[in-house]
N, C-alpha and C positions, 0 to 999 in steps of 0.2 A: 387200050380198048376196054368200057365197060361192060365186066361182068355180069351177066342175065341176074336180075335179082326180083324180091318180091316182097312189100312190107309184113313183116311179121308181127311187127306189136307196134302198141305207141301207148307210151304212160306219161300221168302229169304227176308233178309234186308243187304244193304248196311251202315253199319257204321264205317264211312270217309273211309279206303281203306279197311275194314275190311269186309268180309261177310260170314253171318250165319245164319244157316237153321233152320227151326224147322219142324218137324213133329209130328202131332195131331194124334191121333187113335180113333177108334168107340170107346173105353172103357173111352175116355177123358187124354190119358197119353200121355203129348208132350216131346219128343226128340230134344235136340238140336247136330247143327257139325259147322264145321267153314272150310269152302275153304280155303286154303293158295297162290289161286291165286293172291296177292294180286294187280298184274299189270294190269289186268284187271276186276274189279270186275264186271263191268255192262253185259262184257260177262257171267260173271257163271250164274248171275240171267235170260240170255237169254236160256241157257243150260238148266237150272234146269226146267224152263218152260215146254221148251221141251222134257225131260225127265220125265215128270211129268207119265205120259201114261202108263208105264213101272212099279209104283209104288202102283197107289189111286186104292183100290178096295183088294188088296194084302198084305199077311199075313204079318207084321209088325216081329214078331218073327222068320224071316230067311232070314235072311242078306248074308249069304252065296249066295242061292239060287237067289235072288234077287241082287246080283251085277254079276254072272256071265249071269244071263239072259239079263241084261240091255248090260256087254260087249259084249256077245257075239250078238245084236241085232244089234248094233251100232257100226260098224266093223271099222269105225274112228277115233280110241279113242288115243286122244292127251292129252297135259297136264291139258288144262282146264276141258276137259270131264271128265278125270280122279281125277282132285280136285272137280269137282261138284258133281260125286258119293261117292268119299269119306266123303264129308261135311254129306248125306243122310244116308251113312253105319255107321258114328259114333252115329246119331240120332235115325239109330235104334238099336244099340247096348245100347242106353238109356234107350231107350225105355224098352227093354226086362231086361234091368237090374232093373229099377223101377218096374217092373210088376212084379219080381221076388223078389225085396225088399233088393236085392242083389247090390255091386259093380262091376263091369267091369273085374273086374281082378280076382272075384271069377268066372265070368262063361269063363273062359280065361286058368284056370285050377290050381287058390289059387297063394298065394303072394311063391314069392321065398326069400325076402328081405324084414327088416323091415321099411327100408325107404330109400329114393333117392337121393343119393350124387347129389350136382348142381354145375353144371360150367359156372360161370357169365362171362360176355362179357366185356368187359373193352373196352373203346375208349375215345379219348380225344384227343384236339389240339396238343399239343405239347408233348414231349417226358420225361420232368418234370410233366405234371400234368399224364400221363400216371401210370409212378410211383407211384406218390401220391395216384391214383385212386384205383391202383394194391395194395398198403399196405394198405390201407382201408380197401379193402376186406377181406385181410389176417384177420383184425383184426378183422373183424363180424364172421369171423370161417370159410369163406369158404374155401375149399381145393384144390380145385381146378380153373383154370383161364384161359380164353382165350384174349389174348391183340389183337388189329387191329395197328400194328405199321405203317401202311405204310401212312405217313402226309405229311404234309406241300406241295412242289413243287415236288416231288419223279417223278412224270410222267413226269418231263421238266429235270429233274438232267440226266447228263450219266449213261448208267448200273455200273458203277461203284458207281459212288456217293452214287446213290439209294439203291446198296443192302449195301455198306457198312454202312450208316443211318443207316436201317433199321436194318441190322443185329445189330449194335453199340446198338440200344435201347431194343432188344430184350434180347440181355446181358444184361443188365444195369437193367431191372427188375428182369431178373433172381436174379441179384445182391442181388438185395434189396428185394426179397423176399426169398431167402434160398433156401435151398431143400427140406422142408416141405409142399410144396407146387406145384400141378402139375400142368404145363406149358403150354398151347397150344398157337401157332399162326394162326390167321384168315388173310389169303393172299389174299382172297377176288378176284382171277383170275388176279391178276396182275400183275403174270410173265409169260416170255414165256419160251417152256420148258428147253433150257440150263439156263435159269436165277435160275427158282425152283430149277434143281441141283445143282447149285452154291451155292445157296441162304441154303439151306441145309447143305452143309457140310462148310457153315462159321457161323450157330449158334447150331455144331453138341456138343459142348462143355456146351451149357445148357439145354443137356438133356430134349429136349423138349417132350411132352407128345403124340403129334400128330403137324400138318404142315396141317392144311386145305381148299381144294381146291388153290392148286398153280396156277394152268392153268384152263386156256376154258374149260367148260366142254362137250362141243360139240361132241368131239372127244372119243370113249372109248380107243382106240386104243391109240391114246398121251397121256391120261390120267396112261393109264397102262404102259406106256414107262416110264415115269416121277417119278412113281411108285418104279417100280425097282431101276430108280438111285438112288434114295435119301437114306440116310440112319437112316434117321428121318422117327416114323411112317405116316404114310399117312391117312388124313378121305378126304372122297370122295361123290360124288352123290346125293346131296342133289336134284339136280333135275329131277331124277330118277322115274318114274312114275308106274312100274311093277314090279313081278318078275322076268318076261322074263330079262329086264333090270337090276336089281340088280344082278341076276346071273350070266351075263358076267361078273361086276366088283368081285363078288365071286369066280369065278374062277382066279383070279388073287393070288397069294399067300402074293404078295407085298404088295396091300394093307391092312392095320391093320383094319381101322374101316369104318362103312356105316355110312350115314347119311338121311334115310328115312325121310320122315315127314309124319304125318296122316292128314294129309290137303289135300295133293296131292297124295302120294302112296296109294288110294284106303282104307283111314280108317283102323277100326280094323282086319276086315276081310283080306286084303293082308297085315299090316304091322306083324301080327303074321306070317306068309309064310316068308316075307322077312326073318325075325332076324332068323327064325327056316333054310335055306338056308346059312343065314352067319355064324349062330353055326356050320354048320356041316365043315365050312372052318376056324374055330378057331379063325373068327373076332368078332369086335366087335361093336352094335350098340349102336350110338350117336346121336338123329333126329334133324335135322334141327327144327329151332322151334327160332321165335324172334317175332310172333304177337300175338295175346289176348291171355289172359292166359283160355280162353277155349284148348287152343290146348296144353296147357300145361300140362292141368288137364287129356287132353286124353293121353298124354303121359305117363303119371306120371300112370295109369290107365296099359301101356301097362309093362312099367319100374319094376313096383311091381310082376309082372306075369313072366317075361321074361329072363332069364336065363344070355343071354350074354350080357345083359341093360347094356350099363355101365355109366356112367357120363348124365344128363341130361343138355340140352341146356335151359338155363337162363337168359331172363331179366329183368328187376327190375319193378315191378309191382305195386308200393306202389306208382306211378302220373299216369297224366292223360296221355292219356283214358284205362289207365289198369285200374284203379282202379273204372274208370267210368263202362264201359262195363259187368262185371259183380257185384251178389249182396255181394261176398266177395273172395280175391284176394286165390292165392293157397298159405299154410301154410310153409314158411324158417324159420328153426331152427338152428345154425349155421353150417348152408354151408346144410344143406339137407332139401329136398321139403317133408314132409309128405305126409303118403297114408291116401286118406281118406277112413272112411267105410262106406260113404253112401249111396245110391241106384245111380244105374247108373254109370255117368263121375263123378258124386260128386260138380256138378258145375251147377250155374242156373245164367242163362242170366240177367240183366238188364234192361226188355224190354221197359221201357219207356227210356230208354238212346238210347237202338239199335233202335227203331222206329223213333227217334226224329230226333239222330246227322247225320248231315247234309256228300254228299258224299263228296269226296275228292280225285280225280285224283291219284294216286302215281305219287313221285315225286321226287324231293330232301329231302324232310322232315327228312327220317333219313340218309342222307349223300349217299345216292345213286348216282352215277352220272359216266358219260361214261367219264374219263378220256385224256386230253387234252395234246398230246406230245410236243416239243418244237419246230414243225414246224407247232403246228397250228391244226394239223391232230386227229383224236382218237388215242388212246394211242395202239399200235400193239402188241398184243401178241399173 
């Protein structure tokens, strides 16, 4: 039976672009969540601030109730307001799962799945070590693989050049990995839309798994245009904040898979809505997910419960500051993430690492970067 309780505090920390809440309760049981905003983090900590109001005083055990109260109080809700309730609704779904002595996926409505295929992110210079990186993996057992082929000068080369490159290395792995093995490409918005369609039906011959985010995602409207041409599945929306929003790109039939994250889509509370929204349109969910392996473990949390879960977004957590930030990384067994059974997200902070490490602008640091065409100008898509 849960214990009458009441939120007492709720503090954020900045660590380097990374930021993560925790919330304390009158009975002494702290919750943690993690923003995925990570472009701006010193915003969310101003948000959460302010948002504070809405929370201290209030029942800890109804996260529902207490994220539509907050959106519907605060009728401006953009992506950062919406990664900074989400970071508070994961913490308290901690919360209630510790107090309950439970995991996250038993009060979610029991696992459906014994454990979580992962699809690692492969990137590297060049189009050889790409390769190498890509049969690497094969051989730790994962089965799945996402490559970022688009290197070297591609933003100064002609549309030709570039997609021919590009297409050229995306075979080339296909190559050397077989068909044991499923395929995605991370386009990373860097075509415009007749390029995506091109670009599609010149690597329709490796069967690739999904073509993620080809264009802008600005646009719902080109996004679903884009959609339809290709003949390659489509994942989309990673920066999708709501259901309202996920359910226009669900009503598209084209696209194949969503790409949610619990960072930003409003935690546990909206991302069950989302996936139960894209079951009923026969897609399938993939979350965006490449900072602390807190977000991994809420995923990995939602992925065990969720019917049309399918592949989970992975990267390698075994350096720094993965391995710093919490007090032990989420469990890969070849090519799948363990569920774990233990109370909560199943995952406990580092807090003398998160209070310490210093902040850190985003930046370039993981290869982030606005794209330079050959006159000089941002790259036009």
């Amino acid at each position: 039976m849960l214990k009458p309780a009441k939120i007492d505090d709720i503090q954020t920390y900045i660590t380097g672009h990374w930021i993560f809440v925790t919330v304390t309760t009158s009975t002494g049981i702290t919750g943690i969540g993690e923003s995925t905003y990570f472009t701006h983090p010193v915003a969310i900590k101003a948000i959460i601030e302010d948002l504070k109001e809405n929370y201290l005083g209030q029942d800890p055990y109804r996260p529902e109730f207490l994220y539509q109260r907050t959106l519907k109080k605060h009728c401006m809700i953009d992506a950062a307001a919406s990664s900074a309730m989400a970071a508070i609704d994961q913490a308290l779904w901690d919360i209630k799962g510790k107090a309950l002595d439970v995991p996250i996926w038993q009060l979610l409505g029991g696992k459906v799945r014994d454990k979580v295929r992962a699809i690692i992110l492969i990137q590297a210079p060049t189009a050889n070590e790409l390769i190498q990186k890509a049969v690497e993996a094969k051989d730790e057992g994962f089965t799945a693989l996402k490559i970022k082929p688009f290197m070297s000068d591609w933003s100064i080369a002609s549309s030709a050049r570039a997609l021919q490159q590009v297409s050229d290395t995306v075979k080339d792995v296909r190559l050397a990995l077989g068909w044991d093995v499923d395929l995605a490409v991370e386009v990373h918005r860097n075509l415009a839309p007749d390029q995506a369609i091109q670009f599609a039906d010149m690597v329709r011959d490796a069967s690739l798994y999904f073509i993620e985010d080809p264009v802008q995602p600005f646009s719902a409207t080109v996004n679903k245009h884009v959609a339809r041409g290709m003949h390659t599945p489509t994942a989309l929306a990673e920066r999708n904040i709501n259901i309202w929003e996920f359910r226009e790109f669900s009503d598209e039939p084209h696209i194949s898979i969503l790409r949610p994250d619990v960072g930003l889509a409003g935690g546990f509370t909206q991302m069950k809505k989302i996936a139960a929204i894209a079951e009923s349109r026969h897609q399938r969910i993939l979350p965006h997910n490449f900072t602390s392996p807190l977000i991994t473990a809420c995923h990995v949390q939602l992925a065990a419960c969720t019917h049309n879960w399918d592949v989970q977004g992975y990267v390698r957590e075994t350096v720094s500051p993965w391995v710093d930030v919490v007090t032990a990384i989420n469990k890969v067994e070849d090519g799948f993430i363990q569920i774990p059974d233990t109370p909560g997200i199943g995952m406990s902070l580092n807090m003398d690492y998160v209070r310490s490490a210093p902040y850190e602008p985003f930046g370039n640091k993981f290869g982030h970067t606005a794209y330079l065409a050959s006159d000089g100008g941002v790259k036009q898509q």
